[in-house]
C-alpha positions as CSV (number, residue, x, y, z in Angstrom):
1,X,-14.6,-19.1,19.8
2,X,-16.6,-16.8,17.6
3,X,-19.0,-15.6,19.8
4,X,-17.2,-14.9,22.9
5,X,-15.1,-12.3,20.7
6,X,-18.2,-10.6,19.3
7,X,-20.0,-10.2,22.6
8,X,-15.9,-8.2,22.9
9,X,-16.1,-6.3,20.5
10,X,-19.8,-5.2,21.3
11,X,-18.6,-4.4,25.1
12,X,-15.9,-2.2,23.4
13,X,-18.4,-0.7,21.1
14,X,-16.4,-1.4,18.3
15,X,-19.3,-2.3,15.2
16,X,-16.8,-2.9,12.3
17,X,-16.2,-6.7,13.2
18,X,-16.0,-9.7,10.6
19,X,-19.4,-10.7,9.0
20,X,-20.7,-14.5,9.9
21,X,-20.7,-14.7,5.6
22,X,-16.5,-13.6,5.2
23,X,-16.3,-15.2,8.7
24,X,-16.8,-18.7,7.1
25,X,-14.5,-17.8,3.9
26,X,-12.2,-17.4,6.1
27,X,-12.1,-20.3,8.0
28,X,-12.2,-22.5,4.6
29,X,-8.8,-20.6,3.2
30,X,-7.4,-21.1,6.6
31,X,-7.6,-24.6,6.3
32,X,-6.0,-24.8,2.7
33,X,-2.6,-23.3,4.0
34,X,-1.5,-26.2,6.2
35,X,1.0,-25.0,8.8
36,X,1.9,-22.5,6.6
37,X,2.0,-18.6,7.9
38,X,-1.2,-16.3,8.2
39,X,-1.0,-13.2,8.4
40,X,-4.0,-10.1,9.5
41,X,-4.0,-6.5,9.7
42,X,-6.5,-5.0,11.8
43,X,-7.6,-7.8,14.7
44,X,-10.4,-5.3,15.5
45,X,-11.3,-7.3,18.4
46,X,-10.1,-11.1,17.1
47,X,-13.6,-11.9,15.2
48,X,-12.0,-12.6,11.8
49,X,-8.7,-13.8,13.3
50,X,-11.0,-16.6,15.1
51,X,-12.6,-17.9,11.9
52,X,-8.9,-17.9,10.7
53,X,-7.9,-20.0,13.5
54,X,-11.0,-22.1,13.3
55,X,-9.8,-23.5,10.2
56,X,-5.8,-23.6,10.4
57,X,-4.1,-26.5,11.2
58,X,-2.4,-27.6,14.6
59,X,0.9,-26.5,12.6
60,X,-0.2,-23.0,11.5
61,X,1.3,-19.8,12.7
62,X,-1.5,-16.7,12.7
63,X,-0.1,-13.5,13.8
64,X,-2.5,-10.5,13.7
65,X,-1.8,-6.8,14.4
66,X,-3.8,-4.0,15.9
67,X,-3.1,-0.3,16.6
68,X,-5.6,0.3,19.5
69,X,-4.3,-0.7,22.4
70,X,-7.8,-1.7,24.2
71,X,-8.6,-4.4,21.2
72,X,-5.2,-5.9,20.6
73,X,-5.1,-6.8,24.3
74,X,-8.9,-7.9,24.7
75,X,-8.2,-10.2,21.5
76,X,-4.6,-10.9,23.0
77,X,-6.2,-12.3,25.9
78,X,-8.8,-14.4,24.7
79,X,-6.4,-16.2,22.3
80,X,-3.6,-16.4,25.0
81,X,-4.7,-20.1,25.3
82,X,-3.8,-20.8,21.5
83,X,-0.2,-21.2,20.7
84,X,-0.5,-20.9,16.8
85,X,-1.4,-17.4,17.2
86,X,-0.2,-14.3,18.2
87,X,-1.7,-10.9,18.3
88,X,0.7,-7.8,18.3
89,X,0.0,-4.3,19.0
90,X,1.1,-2.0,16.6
91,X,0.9,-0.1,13.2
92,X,-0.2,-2.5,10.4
93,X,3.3,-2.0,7.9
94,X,4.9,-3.5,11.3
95,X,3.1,-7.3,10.5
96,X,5.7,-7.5,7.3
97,X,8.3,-8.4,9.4
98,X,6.4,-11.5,10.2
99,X,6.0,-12.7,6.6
100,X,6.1,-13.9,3.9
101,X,2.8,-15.4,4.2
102,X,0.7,-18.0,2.8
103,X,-2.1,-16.3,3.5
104,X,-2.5,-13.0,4.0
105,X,-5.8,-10.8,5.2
106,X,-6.0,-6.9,4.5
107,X,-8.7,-5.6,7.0
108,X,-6.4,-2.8,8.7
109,X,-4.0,-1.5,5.9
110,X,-2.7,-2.4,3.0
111,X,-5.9,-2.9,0.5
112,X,-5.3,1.0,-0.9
113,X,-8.6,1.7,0.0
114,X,-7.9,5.2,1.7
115,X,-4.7,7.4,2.0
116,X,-2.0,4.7,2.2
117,X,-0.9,3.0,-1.2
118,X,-1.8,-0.9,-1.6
119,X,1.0,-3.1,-0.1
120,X,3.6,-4.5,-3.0
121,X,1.9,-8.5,-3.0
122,X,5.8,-9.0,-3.6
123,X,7.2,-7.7,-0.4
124,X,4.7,-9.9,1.9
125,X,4.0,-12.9,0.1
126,X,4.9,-16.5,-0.8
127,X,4.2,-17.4,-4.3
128,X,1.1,-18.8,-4.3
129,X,0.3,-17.0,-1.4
130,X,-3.2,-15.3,-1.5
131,X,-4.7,-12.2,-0.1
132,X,-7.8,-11.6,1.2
133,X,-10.1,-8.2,1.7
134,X,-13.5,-7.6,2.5
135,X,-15.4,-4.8,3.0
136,X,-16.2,-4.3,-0.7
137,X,-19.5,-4.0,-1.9
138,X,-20.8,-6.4,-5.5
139,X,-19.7,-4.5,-8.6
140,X,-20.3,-5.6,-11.6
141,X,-19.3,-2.6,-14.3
142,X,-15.5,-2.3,-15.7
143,X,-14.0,0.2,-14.6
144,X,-14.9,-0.9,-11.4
145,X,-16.6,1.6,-9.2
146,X,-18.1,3.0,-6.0
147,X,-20.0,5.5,-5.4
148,X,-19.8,7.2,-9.1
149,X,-16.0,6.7,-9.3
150,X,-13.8,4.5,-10.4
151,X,-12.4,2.1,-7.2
152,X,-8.5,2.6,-7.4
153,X,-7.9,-0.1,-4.9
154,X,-10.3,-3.2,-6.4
155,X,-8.6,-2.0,-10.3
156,X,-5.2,-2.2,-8.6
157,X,-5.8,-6.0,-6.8
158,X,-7.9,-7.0,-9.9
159,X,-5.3,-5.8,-12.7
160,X,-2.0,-6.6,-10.5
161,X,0.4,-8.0,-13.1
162,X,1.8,-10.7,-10.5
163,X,-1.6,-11.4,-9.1
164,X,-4.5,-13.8,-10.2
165,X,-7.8,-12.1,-8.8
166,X,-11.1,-12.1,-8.6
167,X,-14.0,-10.9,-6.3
168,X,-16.6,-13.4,-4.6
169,X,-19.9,-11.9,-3.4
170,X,-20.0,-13.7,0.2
171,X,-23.6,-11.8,0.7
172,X,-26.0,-9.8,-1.9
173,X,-24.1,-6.3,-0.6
174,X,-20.5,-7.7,0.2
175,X,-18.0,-8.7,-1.9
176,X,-14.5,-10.1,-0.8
177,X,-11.5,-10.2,-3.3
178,X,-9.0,-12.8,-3.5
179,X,-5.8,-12.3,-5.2
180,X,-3.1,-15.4,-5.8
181,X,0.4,-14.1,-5.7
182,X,2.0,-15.7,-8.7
183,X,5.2,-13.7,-9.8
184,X,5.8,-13.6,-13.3
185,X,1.8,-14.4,-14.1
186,X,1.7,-11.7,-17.5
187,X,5.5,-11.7,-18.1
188,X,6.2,-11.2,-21.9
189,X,7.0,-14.8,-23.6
């Protein structure tokens, strides 16, 4: 199902889709939710959201969100065959109403990473419940940083007081963090 959706995304000219080495992270968290509740902001054109469904179970439920119109509906469309998932059109905030999730990837909104604030992991999760990002490149200094300054949103993820985090290099210049929702992790005994 992969390929079909990035010879899409190509025809669109759209070059920010899900690399092959997240692609297969994807698929393996997929699998650990059961027919729990997936959740994606930004479908892009349905790359990452078909290595999700590659690994979800028959019973899962994957609902993805898009703001352009031409890539929710070319991603719509190819995935109109699959009842576990549904792609929605619309501002990424708008997927909450769909959650709490299980599993929940930030690749349209919601990772902090430019204007708009990180997305409370309380507000959209289960506990246990784990987020996903990409797009982040191998760091290895504390603070964390990027391009000479500090990275606000991998210090928020990584020092969340409810969240158990870490990053995975997937490639030797990407990174992914994962972060386990897990309220009350640092409470004060």
């Amino acid at each position: 199902m992969v390929t079909p959706l990035i010879a899409a995304a190509q025809a669109l000219g759209f070059a920010q889709s899900c690399r092959d080495e997240h692609g297969e992270l994807l698929r393996v968290l997929a699998r650990g939710v059961g027919a729990g509740a997936i959740g994606e902001t930004g479908t892009g054109c349905g790359v990452g959201l078909a290595w999700l469904a590659a690994g979800a179970a028959p019973g899962a439920r994957l609902v993805s969100i898009e703001r352009d119109p031409a890539r929710a509906a070319a991603a719509a469309e190819l995935f109109a065959t699959d009842p576990r998932v549904e792609v929605r059109l619309g501002d990424w905030r708008e997927l909450h109403a769909h959650g709490p999730f299980d599993l929940l990837v930030l690749d349209g909104g919601g990772q902090g990473k430019g204007a708009d604030p990180p997305l409370d992991p309380a507000a959209w999760l289960r506990p246990g419940g784990l987020i996903v990002m990409d797009d982040f490149t191998p760091c290895t200094t504390w603070p964390p940083t990027y391009e000479g300054r500090v990275d606000e949103a991998r210090r928020y993820w990584l020092t969340h007081p409810d969240l158990l985090a870490t990053q995975v290099n997937v490639a030797p210049d990407a990174a992914t963090l994962l972060a386990t929702y897990l309220p009350g992790l640092r409470a004060p005994r």
